[in-house]
Every structure is written in C-alpha cells, then in structure tokens.
C-alpha positions in Angstrom: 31.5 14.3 -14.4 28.2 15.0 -13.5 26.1 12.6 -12.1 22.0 12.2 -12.4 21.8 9.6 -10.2 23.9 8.0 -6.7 23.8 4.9 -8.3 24.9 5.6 -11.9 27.8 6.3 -13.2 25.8 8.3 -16.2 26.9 11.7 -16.9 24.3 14.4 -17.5 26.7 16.4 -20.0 26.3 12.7 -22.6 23.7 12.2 -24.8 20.7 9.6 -23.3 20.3 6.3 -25.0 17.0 6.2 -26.6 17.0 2.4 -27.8 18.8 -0.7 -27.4 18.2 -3.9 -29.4 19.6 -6.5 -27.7 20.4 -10.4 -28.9 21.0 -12.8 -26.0 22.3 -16.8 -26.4 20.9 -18.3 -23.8 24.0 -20.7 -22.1 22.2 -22.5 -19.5 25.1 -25.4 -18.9 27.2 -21.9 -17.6 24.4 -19.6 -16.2 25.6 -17.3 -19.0 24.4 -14.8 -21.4 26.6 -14.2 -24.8 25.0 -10.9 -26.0 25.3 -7.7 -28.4 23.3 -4.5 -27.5 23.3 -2.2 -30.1 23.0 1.4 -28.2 21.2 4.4 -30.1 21.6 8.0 -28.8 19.7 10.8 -28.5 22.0 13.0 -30.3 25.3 11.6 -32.3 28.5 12.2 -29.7 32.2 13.3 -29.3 33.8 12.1 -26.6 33.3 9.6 -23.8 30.7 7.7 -23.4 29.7 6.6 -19.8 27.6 3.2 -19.0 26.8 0.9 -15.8 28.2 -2.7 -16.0 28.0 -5.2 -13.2 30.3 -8.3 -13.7 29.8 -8.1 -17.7 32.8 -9.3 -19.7 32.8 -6.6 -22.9 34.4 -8.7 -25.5 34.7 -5.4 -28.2 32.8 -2.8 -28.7 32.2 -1.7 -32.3 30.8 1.1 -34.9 27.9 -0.4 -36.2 28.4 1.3 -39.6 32.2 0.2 -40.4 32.2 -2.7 -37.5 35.5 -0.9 -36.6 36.7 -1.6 -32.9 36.1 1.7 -30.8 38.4 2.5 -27.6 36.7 2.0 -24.3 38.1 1.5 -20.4 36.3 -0.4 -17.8 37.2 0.4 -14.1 39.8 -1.6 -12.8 37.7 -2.7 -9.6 34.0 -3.3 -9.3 32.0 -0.7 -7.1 30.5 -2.1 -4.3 26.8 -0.5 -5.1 27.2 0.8 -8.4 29.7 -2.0 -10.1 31.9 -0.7 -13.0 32.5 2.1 -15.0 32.5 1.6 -18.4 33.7 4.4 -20.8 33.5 4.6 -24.3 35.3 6.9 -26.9 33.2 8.1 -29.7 33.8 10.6 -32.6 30.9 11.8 -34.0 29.1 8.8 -32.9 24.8 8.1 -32.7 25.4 4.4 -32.2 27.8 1.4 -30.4 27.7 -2.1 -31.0 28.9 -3.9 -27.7 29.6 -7.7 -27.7 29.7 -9.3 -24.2 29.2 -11.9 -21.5 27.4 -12.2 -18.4 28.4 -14.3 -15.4 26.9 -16.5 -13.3 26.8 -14.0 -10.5 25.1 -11.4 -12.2 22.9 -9.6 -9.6 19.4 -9.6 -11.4 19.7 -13.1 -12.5 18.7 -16.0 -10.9 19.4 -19.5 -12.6 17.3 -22.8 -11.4 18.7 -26.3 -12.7 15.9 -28.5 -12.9 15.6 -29.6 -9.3 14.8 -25.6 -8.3 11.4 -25.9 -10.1 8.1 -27.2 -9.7 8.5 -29.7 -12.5 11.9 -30.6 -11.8 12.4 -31.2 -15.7 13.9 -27.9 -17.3 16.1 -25.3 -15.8 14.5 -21.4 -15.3 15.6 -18.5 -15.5 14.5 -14.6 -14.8 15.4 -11.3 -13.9 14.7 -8.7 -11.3 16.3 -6.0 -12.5 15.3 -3.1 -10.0 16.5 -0.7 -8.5 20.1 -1.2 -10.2 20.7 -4.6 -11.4 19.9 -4.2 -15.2 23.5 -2.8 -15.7 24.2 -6.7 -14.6 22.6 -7.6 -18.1 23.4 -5.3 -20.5 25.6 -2.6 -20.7 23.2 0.9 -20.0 22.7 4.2 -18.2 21.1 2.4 -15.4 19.4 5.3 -14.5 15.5 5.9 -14.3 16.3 9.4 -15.7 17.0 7.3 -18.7 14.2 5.4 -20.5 14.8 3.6 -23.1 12.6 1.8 -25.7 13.8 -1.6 -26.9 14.0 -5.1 -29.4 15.2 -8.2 -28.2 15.8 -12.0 -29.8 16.3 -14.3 -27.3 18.1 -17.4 -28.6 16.7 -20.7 -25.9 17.0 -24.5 -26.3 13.7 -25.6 -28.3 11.7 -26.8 -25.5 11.3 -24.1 -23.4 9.6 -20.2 -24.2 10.4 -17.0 -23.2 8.2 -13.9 -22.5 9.3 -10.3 -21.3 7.6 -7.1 -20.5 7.6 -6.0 -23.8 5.4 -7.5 -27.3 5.8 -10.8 -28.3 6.7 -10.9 -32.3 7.6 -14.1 -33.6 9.0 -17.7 -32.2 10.9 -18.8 -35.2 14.0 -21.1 -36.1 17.2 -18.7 -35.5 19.0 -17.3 -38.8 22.4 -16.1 -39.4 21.3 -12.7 -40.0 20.1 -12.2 -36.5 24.0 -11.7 -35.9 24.4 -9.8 -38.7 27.9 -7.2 -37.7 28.8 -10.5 -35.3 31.5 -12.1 -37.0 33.6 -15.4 -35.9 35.3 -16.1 -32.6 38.3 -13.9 -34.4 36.7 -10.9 -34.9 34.8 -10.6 -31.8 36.8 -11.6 -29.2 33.9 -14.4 -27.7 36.5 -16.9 -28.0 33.8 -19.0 -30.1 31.6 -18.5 -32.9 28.5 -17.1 -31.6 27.1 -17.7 -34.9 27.3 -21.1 -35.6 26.5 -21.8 -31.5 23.1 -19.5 -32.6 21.8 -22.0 -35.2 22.3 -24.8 -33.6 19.9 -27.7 -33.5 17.3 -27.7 -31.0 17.4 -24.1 -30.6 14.4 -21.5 -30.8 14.4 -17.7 -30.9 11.7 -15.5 -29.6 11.4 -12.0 -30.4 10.2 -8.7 -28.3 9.4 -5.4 -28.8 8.6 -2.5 -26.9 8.5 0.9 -27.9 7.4 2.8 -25.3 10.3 4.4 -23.1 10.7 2.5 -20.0 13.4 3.1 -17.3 16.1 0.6 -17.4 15.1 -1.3 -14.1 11.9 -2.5 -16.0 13.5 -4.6 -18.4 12.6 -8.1 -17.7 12.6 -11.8 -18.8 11.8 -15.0 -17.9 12.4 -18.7 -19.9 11.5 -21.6 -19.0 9.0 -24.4 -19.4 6.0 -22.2 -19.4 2.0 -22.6 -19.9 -0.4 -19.8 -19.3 -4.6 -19.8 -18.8 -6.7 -17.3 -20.2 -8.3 -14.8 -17.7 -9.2 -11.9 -19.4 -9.1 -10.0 -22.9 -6.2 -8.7 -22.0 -4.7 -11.0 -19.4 -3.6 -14.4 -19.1 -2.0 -16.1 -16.3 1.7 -17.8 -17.2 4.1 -20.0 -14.3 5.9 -23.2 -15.3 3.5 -25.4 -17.1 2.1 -27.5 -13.9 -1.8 -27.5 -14.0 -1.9 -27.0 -10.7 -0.1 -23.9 -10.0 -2.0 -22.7 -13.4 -5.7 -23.6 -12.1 -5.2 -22.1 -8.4 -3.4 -19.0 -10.2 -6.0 -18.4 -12.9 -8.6 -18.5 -9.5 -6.6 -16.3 -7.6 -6.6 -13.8 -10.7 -9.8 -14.2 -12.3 -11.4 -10.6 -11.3 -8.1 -8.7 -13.1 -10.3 -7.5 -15.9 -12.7 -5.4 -13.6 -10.0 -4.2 -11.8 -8.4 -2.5 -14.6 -11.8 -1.2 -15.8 -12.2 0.5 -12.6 -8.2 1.4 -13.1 -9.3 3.2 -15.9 -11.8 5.2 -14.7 -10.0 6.4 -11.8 -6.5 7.4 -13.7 -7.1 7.0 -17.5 -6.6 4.9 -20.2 -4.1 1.9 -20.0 -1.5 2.6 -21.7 0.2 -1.1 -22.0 -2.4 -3.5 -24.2 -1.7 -6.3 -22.2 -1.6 -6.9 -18.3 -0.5 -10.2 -18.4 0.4 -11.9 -14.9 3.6 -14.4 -14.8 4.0 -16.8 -11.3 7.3 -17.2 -10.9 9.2 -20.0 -8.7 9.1 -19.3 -4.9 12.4 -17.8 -4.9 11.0 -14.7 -6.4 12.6 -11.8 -3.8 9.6 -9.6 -4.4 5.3 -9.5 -4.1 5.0 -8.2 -7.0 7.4 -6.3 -9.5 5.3 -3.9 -12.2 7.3 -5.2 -15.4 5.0 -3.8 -18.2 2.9 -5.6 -20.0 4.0 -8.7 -17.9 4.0 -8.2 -14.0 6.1 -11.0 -12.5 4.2 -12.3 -9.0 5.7 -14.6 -6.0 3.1 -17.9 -5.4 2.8 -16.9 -2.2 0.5 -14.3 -3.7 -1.9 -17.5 -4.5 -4.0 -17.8 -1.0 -7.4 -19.4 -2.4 -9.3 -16.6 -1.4 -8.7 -14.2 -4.1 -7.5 -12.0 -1.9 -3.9 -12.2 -3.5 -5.3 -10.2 -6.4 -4.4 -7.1 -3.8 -0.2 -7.2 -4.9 -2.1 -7.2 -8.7 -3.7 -4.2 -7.7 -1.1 -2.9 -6.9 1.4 -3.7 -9.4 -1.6 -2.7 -11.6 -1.6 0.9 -10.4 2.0 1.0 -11.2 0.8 1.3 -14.6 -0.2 4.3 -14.2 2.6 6.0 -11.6 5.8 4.4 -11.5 5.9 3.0 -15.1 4.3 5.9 -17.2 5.7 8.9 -14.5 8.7 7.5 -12.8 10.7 8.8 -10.0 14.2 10.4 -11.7 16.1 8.6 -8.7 15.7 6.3 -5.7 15.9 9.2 -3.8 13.0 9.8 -5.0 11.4 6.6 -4.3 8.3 7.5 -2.8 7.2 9.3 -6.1 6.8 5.9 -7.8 5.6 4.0 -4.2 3.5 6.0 -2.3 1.2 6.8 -5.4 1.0 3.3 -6.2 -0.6 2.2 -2.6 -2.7 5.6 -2.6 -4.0 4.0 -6.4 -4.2 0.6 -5.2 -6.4 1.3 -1.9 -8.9 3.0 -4.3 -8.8 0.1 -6.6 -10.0 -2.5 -3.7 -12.1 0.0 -2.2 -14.1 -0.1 -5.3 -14.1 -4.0 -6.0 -13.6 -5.4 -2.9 -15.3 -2.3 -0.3 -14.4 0.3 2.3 -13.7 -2.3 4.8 -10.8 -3.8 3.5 -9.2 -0.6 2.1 -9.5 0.4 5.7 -7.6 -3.0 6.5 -4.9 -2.2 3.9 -4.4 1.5 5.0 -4.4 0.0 8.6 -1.9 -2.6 8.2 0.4 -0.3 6.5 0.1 2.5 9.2 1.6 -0.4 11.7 4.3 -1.2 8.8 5.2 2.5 9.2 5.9 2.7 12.6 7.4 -0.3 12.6 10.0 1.1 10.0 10.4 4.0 12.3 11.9 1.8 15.1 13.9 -0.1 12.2 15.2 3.5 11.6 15.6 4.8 14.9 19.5 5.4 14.3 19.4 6.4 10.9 16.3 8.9 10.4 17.1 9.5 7.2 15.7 7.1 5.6 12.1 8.0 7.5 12.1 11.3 4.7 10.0 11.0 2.0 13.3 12.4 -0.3 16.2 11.1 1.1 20.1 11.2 0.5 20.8 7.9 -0.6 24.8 8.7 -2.0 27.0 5.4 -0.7 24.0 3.4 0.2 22.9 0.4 -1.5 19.1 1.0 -2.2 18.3 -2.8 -1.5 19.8 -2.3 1.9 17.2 0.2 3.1 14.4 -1.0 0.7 11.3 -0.1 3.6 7.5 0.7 3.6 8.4 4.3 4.1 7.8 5.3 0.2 4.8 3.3 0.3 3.1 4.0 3.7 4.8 7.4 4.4 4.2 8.6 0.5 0.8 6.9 0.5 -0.6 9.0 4.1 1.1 12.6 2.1 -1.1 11.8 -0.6 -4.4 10.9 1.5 -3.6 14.3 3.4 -3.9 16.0 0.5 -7.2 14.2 -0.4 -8.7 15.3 2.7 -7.4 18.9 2.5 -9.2 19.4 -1.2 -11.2 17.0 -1.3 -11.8 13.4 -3.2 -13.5 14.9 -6.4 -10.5 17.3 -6.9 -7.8 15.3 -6.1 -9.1 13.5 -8.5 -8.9 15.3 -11.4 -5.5 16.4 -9.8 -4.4 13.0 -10.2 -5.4 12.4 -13.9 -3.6 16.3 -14.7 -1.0 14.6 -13.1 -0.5 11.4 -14.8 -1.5 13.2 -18.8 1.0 15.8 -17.4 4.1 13.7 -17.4 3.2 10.5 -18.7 6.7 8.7 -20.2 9.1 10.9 -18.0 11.0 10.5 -14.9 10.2 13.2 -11.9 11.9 14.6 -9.2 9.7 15.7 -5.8 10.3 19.3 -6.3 8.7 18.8 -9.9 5.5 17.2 -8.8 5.4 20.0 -5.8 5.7 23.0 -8.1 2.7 21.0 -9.9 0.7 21.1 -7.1 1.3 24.4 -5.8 0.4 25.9 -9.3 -2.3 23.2 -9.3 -3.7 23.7 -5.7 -3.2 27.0 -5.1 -2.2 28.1 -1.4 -1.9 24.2 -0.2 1.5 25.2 1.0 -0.5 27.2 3.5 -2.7 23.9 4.7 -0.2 21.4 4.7 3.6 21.3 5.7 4.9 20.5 2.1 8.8 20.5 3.8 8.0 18.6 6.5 6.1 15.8 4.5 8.6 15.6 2.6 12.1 16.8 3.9 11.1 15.8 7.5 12.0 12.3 9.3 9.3 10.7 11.3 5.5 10.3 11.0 3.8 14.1 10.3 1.4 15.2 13.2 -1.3 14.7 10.3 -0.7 11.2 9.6 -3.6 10.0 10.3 -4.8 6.0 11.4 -7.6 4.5 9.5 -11.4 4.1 11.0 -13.6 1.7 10.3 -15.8 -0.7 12.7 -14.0 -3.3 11.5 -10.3 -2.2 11.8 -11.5 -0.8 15.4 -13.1 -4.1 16.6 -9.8 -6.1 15.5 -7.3 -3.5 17.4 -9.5 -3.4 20.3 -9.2 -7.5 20.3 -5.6 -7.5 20.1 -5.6 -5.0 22.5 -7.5 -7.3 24.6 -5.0 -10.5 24.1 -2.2 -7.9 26.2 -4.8 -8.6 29.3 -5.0 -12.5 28.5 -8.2 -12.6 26.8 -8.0 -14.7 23.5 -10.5 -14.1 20.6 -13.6 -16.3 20.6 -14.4 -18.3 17.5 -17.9 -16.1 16.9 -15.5 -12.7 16.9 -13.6 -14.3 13.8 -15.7 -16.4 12.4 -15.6 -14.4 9.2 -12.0 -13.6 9.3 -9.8 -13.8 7.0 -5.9 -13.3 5.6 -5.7 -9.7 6.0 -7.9 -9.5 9.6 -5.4 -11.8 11.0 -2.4 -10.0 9.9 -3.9 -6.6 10.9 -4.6 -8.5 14.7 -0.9 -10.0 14.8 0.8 -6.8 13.7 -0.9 -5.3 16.7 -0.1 -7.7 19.4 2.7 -6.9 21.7 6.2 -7.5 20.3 6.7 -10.4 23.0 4.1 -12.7 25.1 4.3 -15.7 27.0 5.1 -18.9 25.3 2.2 -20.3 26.7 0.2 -17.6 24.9 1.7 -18.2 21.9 1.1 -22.1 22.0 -2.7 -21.5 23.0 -3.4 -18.9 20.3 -1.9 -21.6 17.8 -3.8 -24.3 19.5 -7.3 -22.9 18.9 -6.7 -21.0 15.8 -3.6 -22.9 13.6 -2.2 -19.7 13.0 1.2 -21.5 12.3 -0.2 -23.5 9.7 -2.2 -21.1 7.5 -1.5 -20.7 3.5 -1.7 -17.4 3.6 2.1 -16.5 4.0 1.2 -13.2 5.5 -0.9 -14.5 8.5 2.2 -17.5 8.8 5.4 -15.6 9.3 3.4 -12.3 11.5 2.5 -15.7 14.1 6.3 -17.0 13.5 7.4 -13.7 14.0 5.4 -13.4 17.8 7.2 -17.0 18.5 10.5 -16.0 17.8 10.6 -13.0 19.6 8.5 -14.6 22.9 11.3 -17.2 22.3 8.7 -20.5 21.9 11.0 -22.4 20.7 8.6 -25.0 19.8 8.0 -23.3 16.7 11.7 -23.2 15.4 11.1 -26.0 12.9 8.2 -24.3 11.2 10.7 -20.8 11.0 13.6 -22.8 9.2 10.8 -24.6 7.2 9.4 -21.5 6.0 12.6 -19.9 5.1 14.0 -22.4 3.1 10.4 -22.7 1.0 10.5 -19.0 0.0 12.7 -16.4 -1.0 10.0 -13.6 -0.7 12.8 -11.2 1.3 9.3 -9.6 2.7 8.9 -12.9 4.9 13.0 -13.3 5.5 13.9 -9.9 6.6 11.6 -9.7 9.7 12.3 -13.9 10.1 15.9 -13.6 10.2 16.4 -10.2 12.1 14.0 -11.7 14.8 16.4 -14.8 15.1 19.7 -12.8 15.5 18.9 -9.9 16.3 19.2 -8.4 20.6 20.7 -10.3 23.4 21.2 -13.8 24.6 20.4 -15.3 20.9 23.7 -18.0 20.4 21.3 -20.9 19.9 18.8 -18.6 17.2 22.2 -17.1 15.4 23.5 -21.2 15.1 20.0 -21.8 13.7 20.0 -18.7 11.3 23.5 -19.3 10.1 22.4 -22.9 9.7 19.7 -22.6 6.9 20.9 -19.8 5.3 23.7 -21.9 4.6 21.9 -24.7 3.6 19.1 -22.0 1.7 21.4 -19.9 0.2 21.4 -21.3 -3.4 17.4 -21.2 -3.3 17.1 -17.6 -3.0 17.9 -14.5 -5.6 21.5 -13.1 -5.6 19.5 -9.7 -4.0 17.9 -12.1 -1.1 21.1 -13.2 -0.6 22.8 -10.2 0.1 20.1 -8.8 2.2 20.4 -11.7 4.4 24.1 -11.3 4.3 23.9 -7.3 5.5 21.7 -8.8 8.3 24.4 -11.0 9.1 27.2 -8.3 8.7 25.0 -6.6 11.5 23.7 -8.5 14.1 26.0 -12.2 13.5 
C-alpha cells in the first residue's frame, strides 16, 4: 500500500474517484442515514479498491451495470483516527454502487430533537465534515488529495428543507426511479424496502449539484426548519426559521456583497456563484467552516456590531485558498490556513481600515505565542509542515497554520513588496486553482517566481523550523500600542478609565485581556468586572478571555457564569481554553468536580468532535 495521506487509508497506486452521486433517507426517529453512493473513477480498475468508512454499515456493494454483488472486506476493528478500511474487488471496473447505513455516532453528524433548537418544534441536523469525518457519511477517499465533484437527493419529512454547499436543483415529491438499481429489502441487504420507505407520505426530496472538484472534507448539509433573508445578489442569510435570529443575522451580514467585490479585486474572480451564509444552532464546534457556496457560521458570530462579519471574511477568502488550491494533507495545513488570515486581514483592512487589521494581526500574534506554551512538550506541531502520522488532527487543531502561516506570508510581503506579492498571489491562485498542494509545491513556485528569495528569507526554517522565526514580526499601530501599553499598565494596578475606552469595542477588549497577566488578584478581577461588565458582554470573544483571567486568578465568584457559558455553546474555540483553565495545574479538586460536572450534564449539546476534544482534555489533565 501506498498511502497519500496519515489519515487515509487511500492508496496512491488506485485510481481517484472523480464523482459520487449520493441518495440519502433521512431517519430522524434513529439518527440514521440509509444511503447509496454511486462512486466513478478516474480510470476503470483491476484490483482492490481502497475507501475510508467511519461506523458505516455497507449493506452490498454492487456493479452498477449488471447490479451484480462485488467482493469487498471491511477491517475487522475501527481505527482509532482513521476508522475502517474498506476494500473493494474490481475487474475492469470505472464504477461501484454501495448501499449502506450510518449510525447515530457518526463523527460529522450532529442530530438535535426538537428541544436542541431555537424553535423547539423540528429536529436538525448537519455535518462538519473536516478534517476526516466525511468517511463517517459516505464511503470515500477521504483525502484532500482527492476532489471530487458530486449529486445528491436528499429524501426529508415534508416540513422541513435542506441546503448543502453545492446547487440547489429541484424540491419535488420523491419517485421510485430515484432508487433506480435499489431493489427490495431482499436484494440489498437493508433489511427493509428503501423504496417504498422513500415515497412515503409526507416526504420531500431536495436535489444538489456541484460540479466543481472539492476535497471530500467540504461536503456539507444541513435540514431542518429553515428561512433565509436576502442580503445580497449573491447571498442570503439562512438559520432555523425564528425572525429573530434571521433579522440580527441579516444585520450582522449585510456588508458581504462589498466584501466580496473587494475579494475580487484582490485574488480574482469568484469562482462559486453563490456565498450564501447558514447560522447554525449554538452547538456548532467551529467560527466558521468554508463549505462552498454555503459557509456554515456559529451565532456567536452575531455580536450587533457587524463586526462578526470578520469569521465571513474569512471563510470568504477561503474561496479563494483552501477551497480552489487546497492543502494535499493536514500536514500541510497551513497552506489552506495561513493564506486565508493573510487574505482576510486585507479584506478588513480595505472595508473596515488599517486599525482593525492591525487589531486582528495583533490578536493573533498573542494566539501564537500562546500556542507555543500549549506546545512546549511537543514542538512539532509549532512547524509550519508537520508530521502528523498517529495523531488525530482534531487533537492538535491550533492557530499555528493560521498565525504562524499568516506572519510567513506577511514576511514575504515585506521582502518584495505589496504590489508584487500581489500579483504573486493571483499567479498563485490561476496557477493551481482546483488542485490540492504540498508546501514544497508552492516553494518551488516562489523560488521560480521570486527569484533569490531563498537568499532573503529562511524558507527551511519558516517552514521546517519549530518556534516563532526571528522575523516574526508584532503589529504597529497607535491603536494596538495604546491598548498593550494599558494592559501593561493594569500589571501595576492601574485600571482603564472610561474616556481611554470609550470607543472600544469587541476586538479592543479581547486584544487588552489577551495581554493581561495570566493570573491577578481576585479583587482585580471583580473591580475590572465591576466598572466595565466584562462578564456580561454578547460578544463571546470579550466573555470567555474575562472568564478565562477568573478561572486562572481562581475568583471563584465567577464559576456560575463559566458553567453557564459552557453549556450555551459548543464553539470548542471558547471550551478548549474554558475547560483546560478549570482542570488543568495544581490544587484544582473543586474546578475538576465542576468540569466533570457540566460536561456531564453538556455532553449531549455539543458535536461528537467537541466531545472528544473535551474528552482528550480530560484523558490529560482529570
């Protein structure tokens, strides 16, 4: 075997899947899937066949042509990372029919009964399917080496609707035919007949395109009981159909048009039609996850201020570098990440100013060398291009590919030059739009690009190298400067006055609490909170930075706001640092009770990927 990726079982030596067309009957009684994915390959095949599962039951798996069983194996025991193994014997094969289940536990599915969602009305579900969790839908080389282009019909009870990040075709009564090569409950091993379940009353089936190559890990869906608000001519705004949540988000969002015009002129043409925006439940594990055509989005995104339309930048920009050039494997993270924050800073510097992009670039720098503390026993994962073999990539998911990746790039600015990295950037992106990258690819690009830049900037180091580069370089701007030197300040016991922040908002309070010391007095904490209501701000980002300070100066008075917070979101951004502060270091039995405690009681709220990276923080510290 010869592997393209640590987390795949795909074999270079096979032919790549090139297009799957998927039909899934939605169970939501079971939290189950009953599906077929009909797999097309790059080249017709002789041999095995290998494809990622995660707990999948494969019912049969047929020639499409004859329906005809074909042989296949699936590993006896399920990987603890990668899952299972399935293997397929072909003769002469371009095409597979597979007929199977998913479980409740599937890893990129989370299912809500009615009492999980804002109306409390209609169960929800959706997918978050990266880095490796789309294997846990369909059967696939869950590999971004491996883009595929795809058709789905998504069978759903009547009242609800579905969208994906691919074309919307029809909504239309289901048919027989859509099965057509599923026979009974005899023939395919189901133990029902999928057919007759498929045209049942009160079901509806919505169709999808899309057929532009994406890698696996950006195949998403969401059904539910969904409503949307117009915000642009290309964009509209969809969460569960509450006004509310569809008013404040349409708000939030309303300046996404100008920010893909000036998109456009810094990278090129988009490439998707549509940049439509979906709000998902508070569960969501992620900011923002780039799905084409349909970016899923936390609500905690939704401040007021507009200035959650930053994660839409962002996931914007991933339009252009991670979803049209994509890194071949996590190792290779950064190539997808790091050009995404570089892109995203220029977007806000251009719509919202130089001040905030210094803000962004100045909370990130703190992120990073707050990951290299995280890291301190395991350097590795400070390198740009890391070995990632036998690791889980959710377990060491950091701002390292962001910040790290995003300061190599900037260097690289200020070696050449804005003007021509510009025009390096959209060589770049024409260059290898619709394929998936290693980092010695896009080097030998910019060494044939940039000639003698190997000579300016440590290229190894940037890359290979653990740690922050000597050339790293921290942000200036009055503004960022003024709110350091304040928190600086606060270490000597002087307090912001009300004139110093008067204008302050979200991001100038998280930039101030990322640089306060890691512990103060209690009575510092309570006084900050008492003239400034730090611990009861909407903006998320500002909330859990001041719960972060009170955990770790152990003001305990602040306890019920920590265990309120984490069992109101799933955003693991907000439960990572809220959790590790509670059990992690010496002398914490009363904060590991209270840990243990609500994420017992939380557990079922959260996605299975927030669960397990609650768990490993348990595994570690509990």
């Amino acid at each position: 075997m010869a592997p393209v990726d640590p987390h795949s079982f795909t074999d270079s030596t096979h032919p790549l899947t090139t297009h799957i067309a998927l039909t899934l009957y939605f169970h939501f009684p079971s939290s189950t899937i009953h599906a077929t994915a009909l797999l097309t390959l790059q080249t017709p095949h002789t041999g095995q066949l290998s494809l990622d599962t995660r707990s999948l039951t494969i019912h049969k798996i047929l020639d499409p042509e004859t329906l005809t069983p074909l042989p296949f194996t699936l590993s006896s025991s399920e990987h603890q990372i990668n899952g299972r193994h399935l293997t397929v014997s072909l003769n002469n094969h371009s095409s597979i029919l597979i007929l199977y289940s998913t479980s409740p536990s599937s890893s990129a599915l989370q299912w809500l009964s009615p009492p999980q969602t804002f109306k409390k009305i209609h169960p929800f579900v959706y997918t978050q399917c990266q880095s490796v969790h789309a294997r846990s839908v369909f059967p696939c080389q869950d590999t971004p080496a491996a883009r595929v282009c795809y058709s789905a019909k998504l069978n759903v009870p009547r009242q609800l609707s579905a969208v994906m990040s691919a074309r919307h075709c029809d909504r239309r009564d289901p048919v027989g035919s859509d099965l057509d090569g599923v026979l009974t409950k005899e023939a395919t091993g189901f133990g029902f007949d999928l057919k007759s379940l498929w045209c049942e009353e009160g079901r509806i089936v919505e169709e999808f395109v899309m057929d532009q190559p994406i890698p696996p890990y950006l195949f998403a869906f969401a059904v539910g009981e969904l409503g949307f608000r117009e915000v642009g001519p290309r964009t509209r705004v969809y969460s569960e159909a509450v006004d509310g949540v569809l008013d404040a988000a349409a708000r939030e969002f309303a300046g996404t048009e100008e920010m893909i015009r000036q998109a456009e002129r810094l990278f090129g043409e988009y490439d998707w039609e549509r940049f439509d925006l979906l709000v998902l439940p508070p569960s969501f594990p992620y900011g923002g996850m780039e799905n084409p055509r349909m970016v899923f989005l936390t609500p905690t995104v939704i401040k007021g201020d507009a200035s959650g339309a930053q994660v839409v930048a962002h996931e914007l920009a991933h339009s252009w570098t991670g979803n049209l050039i994509t890194n071949k494997n996590n190792e290779h993270f950064w190539l997808n990440e790091g050009f995404t924050t570089y892109a995203e800073r220029r977007i806000v510097e251009v719509v919202k100013g130089e001040d905030i992009a210094a803000l962004n670039v100045g909370i990130g720098w703190r992120g990073l060398n707050e990951e290299m503390e995280r890291f301190k026993d395991n350097m590795e994962f400070t390198k740009l291009k890391n070995n990632q073999e036998g690791v889980d990539p959710d377990d060491i998911y950091s701002q390292v590919p962001y910040e790290k990746g995003f300061q190599f790039l900037w260097r690289i600015e200020r070696q050449i030059g804005r003007p021509a990295f510009d025009e390096f950037l959209k060589k770049y992106i024409a260059t290898f739009k619709f394929k998936s990258i290693d980092t010695e690819t896009f080097l030998d690009f910019l060494k044939a690009n940039v000639p003698e830049i190997e000579k300016e900037i440590d290229l190894q180091q940037w890359t290979e190298g653990t740690g922050i580069p000597p050339d790293a370089h921290e942000p200036v701007s009055n503004l960022y400067t003024k709110i350091v030197s304040l928190a600086n300040d606060f270490k000597l016991g002087r307090m912001p006055r009300e004139d110093e922040v008067a204008d302050w908002k979200g991001q100038e309070w998280e930039l101030y609490l990322e640089n306060l010391p890691k512990a103060v007095e209690a009575s510092q904490v309570l006084a900050l909170d008492a003239r400034y209501r730090l611990s009861e701000s909407k903006d998320y980002e500002v909330k859990v930075g001041f719960l972060q300070l009170a955990i770790s100066s152990r003001c305990r008075d602040y306890y019920g706001e920590v265990e309120k917070t984490l069992k109101e979101v799933g955003r693991m951004k907000y439960l990572r640092p809220l959790y590790s502060g509670l059990v992690h270091g010496a002398g914490k039995d009363e904060e590991k009770i209270l840990a243990k405690r609500v994420f017992a009681e939380a557990r079922e709220c959260y996605h299975p990927i927030a669960q397990g990276v609650v768990e490993a923080i348990f595994a570690k510290h509990v």
